[in-house]
TIPAGU-530827 format. One record per residue (C-alpha): residue in one letter; x, y, z. Coordinates in Angstrom, 3 decimals, padded with zeros to 6 digits, always signed. Example, Ala and Ser with C-alpha at 12.3 -4.5 7.8 and 13.67 -1.06 7.14 Angstrom:
BEGIN
+------+----------+----------+----------+
! type !     east !    north !       up !
+------+----------+----------+----------+
!    A ! +012.300 ! -004.500 ! +007.800 !
!    S ! +013.670 ! -001.060 ! +007.140 !
+------+----------+----------+----------+
! end
This chain:
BEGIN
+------+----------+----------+----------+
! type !     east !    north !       up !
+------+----------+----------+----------+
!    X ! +077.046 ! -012.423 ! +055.422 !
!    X ! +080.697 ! -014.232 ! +055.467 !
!    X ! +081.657 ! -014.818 ! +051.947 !
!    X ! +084.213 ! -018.163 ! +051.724 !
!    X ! +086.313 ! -018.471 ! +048.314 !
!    X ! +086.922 ! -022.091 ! +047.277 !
!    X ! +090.103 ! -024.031 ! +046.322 !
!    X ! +090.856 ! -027.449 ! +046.043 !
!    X ! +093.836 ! -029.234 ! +044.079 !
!    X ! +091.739 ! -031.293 ! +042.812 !
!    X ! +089.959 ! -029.077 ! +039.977 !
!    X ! +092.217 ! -026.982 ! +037.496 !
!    X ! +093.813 ! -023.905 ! +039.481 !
!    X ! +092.372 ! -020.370 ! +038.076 !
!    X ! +093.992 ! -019.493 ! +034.664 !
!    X ! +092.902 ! -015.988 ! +035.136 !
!    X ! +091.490 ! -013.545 ! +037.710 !
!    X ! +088.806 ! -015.695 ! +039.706 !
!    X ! +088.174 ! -018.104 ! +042.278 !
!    X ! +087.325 ! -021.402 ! +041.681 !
!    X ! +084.024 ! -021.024 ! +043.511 !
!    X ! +082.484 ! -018.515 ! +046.529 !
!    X ! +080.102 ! -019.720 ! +048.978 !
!    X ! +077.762 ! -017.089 ! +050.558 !
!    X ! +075.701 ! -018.283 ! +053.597 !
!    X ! +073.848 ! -021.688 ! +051.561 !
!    X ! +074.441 ! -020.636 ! +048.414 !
!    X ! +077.408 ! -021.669 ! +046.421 !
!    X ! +078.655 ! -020.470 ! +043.128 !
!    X ! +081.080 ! -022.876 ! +040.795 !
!    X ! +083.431 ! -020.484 ! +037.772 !
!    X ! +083.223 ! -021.943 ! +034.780 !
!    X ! +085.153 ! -025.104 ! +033.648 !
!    X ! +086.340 ! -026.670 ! +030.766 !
!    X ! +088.176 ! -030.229 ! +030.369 !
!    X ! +091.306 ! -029.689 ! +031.784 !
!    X ! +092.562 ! -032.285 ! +033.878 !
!    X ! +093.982 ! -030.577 ! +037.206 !
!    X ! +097.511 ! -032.419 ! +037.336 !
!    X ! +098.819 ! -031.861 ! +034.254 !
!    X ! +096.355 ! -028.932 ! +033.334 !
!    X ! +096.138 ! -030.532 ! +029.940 !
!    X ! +092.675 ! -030.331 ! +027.818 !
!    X ! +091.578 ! -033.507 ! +027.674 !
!    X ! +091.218 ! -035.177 ! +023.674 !
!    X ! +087.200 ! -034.944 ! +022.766 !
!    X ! +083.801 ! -034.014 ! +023.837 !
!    X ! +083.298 ! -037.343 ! +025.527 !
!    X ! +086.239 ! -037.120 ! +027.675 !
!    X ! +086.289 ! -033.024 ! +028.009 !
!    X ! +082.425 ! -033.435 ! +028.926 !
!    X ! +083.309 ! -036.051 ! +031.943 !
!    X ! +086.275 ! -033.832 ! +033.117 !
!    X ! +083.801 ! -030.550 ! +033.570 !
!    X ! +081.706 ! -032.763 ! +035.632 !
!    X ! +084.526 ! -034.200 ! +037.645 !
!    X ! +085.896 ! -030.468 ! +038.136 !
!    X ! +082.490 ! -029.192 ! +039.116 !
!    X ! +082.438 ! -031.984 ! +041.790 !
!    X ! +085.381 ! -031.115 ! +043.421 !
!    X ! +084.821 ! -027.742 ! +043.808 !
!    X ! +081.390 ! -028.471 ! +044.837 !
!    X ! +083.271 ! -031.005 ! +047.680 !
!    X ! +085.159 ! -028.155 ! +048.500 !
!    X ! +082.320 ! -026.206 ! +049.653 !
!    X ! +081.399 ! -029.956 ! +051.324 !
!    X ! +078.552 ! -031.025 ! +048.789 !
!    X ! +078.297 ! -032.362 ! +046.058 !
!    X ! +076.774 ! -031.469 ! +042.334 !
!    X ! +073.189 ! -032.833 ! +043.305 !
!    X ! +072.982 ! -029.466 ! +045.088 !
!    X ! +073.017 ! -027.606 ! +041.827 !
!    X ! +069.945 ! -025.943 ! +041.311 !
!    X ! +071.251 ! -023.872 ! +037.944 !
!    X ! +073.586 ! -025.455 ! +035.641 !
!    X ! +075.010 ! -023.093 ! +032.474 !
!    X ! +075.863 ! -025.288 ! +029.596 !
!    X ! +078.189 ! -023.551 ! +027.032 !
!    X ! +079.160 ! -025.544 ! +023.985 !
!    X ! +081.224 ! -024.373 ! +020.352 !
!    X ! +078.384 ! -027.045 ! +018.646 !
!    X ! +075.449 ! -027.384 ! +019.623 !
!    X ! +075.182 ! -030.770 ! +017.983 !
!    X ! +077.127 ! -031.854 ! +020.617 !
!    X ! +073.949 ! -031.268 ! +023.523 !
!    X ! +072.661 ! -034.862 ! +023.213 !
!    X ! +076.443 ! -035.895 ! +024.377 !
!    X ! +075.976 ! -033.308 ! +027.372 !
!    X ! +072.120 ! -035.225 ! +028.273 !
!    X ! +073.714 ! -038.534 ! +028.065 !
!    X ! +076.689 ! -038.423 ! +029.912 !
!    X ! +075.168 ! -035.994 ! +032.554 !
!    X ! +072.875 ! -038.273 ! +034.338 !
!    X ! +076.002 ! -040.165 ! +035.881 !
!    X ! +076.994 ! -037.143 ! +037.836 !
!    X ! +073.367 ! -036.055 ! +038.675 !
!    X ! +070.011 ! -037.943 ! +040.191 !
!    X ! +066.537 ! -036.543 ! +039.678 !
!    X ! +065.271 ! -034.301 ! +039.994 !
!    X ! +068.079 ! -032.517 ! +037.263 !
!    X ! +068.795 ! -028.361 ! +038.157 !
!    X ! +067.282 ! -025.845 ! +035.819 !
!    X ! +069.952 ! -025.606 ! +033.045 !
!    X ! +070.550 ! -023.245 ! +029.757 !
!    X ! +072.688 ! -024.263 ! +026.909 !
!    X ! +074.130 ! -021.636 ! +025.030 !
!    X ! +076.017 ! -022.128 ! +021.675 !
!    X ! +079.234 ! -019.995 ! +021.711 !
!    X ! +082.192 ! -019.467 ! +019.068 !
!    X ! +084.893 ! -020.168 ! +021.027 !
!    X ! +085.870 ! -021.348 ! +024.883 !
!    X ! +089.191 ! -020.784 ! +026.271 !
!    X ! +092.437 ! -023.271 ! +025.433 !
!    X ! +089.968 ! -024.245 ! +022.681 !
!    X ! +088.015 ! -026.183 ! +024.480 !
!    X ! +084.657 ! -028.009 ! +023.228 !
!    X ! +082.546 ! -027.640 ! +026.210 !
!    X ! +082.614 ! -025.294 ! +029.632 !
!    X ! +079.931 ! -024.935 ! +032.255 !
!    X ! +079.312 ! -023.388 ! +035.592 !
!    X ! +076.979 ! -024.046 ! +038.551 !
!    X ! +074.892 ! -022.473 ! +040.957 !
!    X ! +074.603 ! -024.464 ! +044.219 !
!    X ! +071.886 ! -024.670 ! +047.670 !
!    X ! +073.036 ! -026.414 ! +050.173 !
!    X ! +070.387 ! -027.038 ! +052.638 !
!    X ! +070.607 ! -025.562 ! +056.478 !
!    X ! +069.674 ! -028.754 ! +058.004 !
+------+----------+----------+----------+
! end
């Protein structure tokens, strides 16, 4: 069993002590993100926006292990208001087709940089 740690410039570098993602044999798992955008490493101004850039990162650490977020089977979901979960349904069906992962949403008091939103990702990618 080879584990392979993931990197790519195009999510936000680590801002503490983890990887962006590991792969193990087929199965793939994504750290948590929040809305930074990786250039400037900036939060990004609202849930709308901050809610698009978690998907974005997830995707490009996802392409980094060379798939893409369709081959998440968990997603975690953690959010500072949980008002804000019909935001998450709405603008996550333009980064996912059916049939969705299994998800959780978890209401928390605080994320890191302040953010509104962070979530993380379990992936399969099939051994065809």
């Amino acid at each position: 069993m080879t584990k392979q740690i993931l990197s790519t410039p195009n999510a936000p570098a680590a801002i503490g002590t983890y990887s962006q993602g590991v792969r193990v044999c087929n199965t793939v798992y994504l750290s948590g993100q929040i809305g930074l955008d990786p250039q400037s490493m900036v939060l990004k101004e609202g849930i709308e926006a901050q809610i698009d850039q978690v998907f974005l990162n997830l995707g490009a650490v996802a392409n980094a292990a060379g798939t893409g977020l369709n081959s998440t089977v968990k997603l975690n979901v953690y959010l500072t208001d949980l008002g804000h979960f019909a935001k998450v349904n709405e603008i996550m069906v333009k980064y996912f087709d059916q049939p969705y992962p299994a998800r959780a949403a978890v209401g928390v008091k605080e994320l890191p940089r302040g953010a509104l939103v962070e979530m993380d990702a379990i992936l399969h990618i099939d051994a065809s």
